[in-house]
N, C-alpha and C positions, 0 to 999 in steps of 0.2 A: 511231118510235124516234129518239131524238137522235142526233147524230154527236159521237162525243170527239174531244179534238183529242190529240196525242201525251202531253204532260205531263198529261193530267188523270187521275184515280186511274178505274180500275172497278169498285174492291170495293165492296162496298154501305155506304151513308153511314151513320153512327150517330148516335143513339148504339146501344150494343153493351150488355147485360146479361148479366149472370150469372145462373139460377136452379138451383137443386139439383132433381131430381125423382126420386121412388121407383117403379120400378115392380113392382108386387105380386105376379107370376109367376115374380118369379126372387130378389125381397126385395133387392136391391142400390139402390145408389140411381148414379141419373150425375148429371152435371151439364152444363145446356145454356149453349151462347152463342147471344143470337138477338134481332134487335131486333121491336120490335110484331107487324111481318106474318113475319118470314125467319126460321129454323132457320141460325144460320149456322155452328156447331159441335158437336160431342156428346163431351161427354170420359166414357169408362168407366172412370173412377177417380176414387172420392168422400176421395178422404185429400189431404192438406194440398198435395203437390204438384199433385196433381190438382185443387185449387181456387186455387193460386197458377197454373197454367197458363190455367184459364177467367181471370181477372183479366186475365191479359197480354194473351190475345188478344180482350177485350172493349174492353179500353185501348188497341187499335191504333188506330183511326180516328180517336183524338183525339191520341194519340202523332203522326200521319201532319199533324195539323194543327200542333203546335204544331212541328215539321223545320221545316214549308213557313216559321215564321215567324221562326223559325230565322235560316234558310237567307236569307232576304230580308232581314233582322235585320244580317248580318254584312257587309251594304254600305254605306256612307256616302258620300250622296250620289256613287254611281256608281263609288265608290271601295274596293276591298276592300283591309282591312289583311294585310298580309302575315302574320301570326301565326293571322288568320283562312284562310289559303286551304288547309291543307290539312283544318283541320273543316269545311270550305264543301265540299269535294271529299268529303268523308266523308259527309257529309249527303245530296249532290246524290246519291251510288252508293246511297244507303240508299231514298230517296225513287225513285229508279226501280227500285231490287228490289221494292216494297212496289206499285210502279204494275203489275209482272209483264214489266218491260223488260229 
């Protein structure tokens, strides 16, 4: 097993899918989040929020990429503009919620 280092994310890297699946003993259908090998969410609600929620959290891990670039984004040359530093701060608290800090 590898060692992370503090800023690196743990959730499992995506990408993330949505699929709808029925299952035939109770006629409902859910919908999963899950990439190739991982099960990584089960929503028991197949109506419109219930598929705008599987969307959101299959879109985190690339939401999680495009902060980081973000966040790196809002320096110039070593220099952060001041207009930028409290969306930089806003970013950096989001990006460690999301890392589980």
């Amino acid at each position: 097993m590898t060692k992370q280092t503090k800023n690196e994310p743990k959730f499992t890297p995506g990408p993330w899918r949505v699929e709808r699946r029925e299952f035939d003993f109770c006629g409902n259908c859910d919908i999963s989040v899950s990439t190739d090998e991982l099960l990584i969410a089960d929503i028991y609600n197949d109506d419109v929020p219930g598929m705008a929620n599987a969307a959101l959290i299959a879109a985190a891990p690339e939401m999680y990429e495009v902060l980081e670039r973000a966040y790196t984004a809002l320096w110039d040359d070593g220099y952060m503009y001041n207009k930028s530093q409290k969306l930089r701060a806003d970013i950096s608290t989001v990006l460690a919620k999301a890392r589980g800090e």
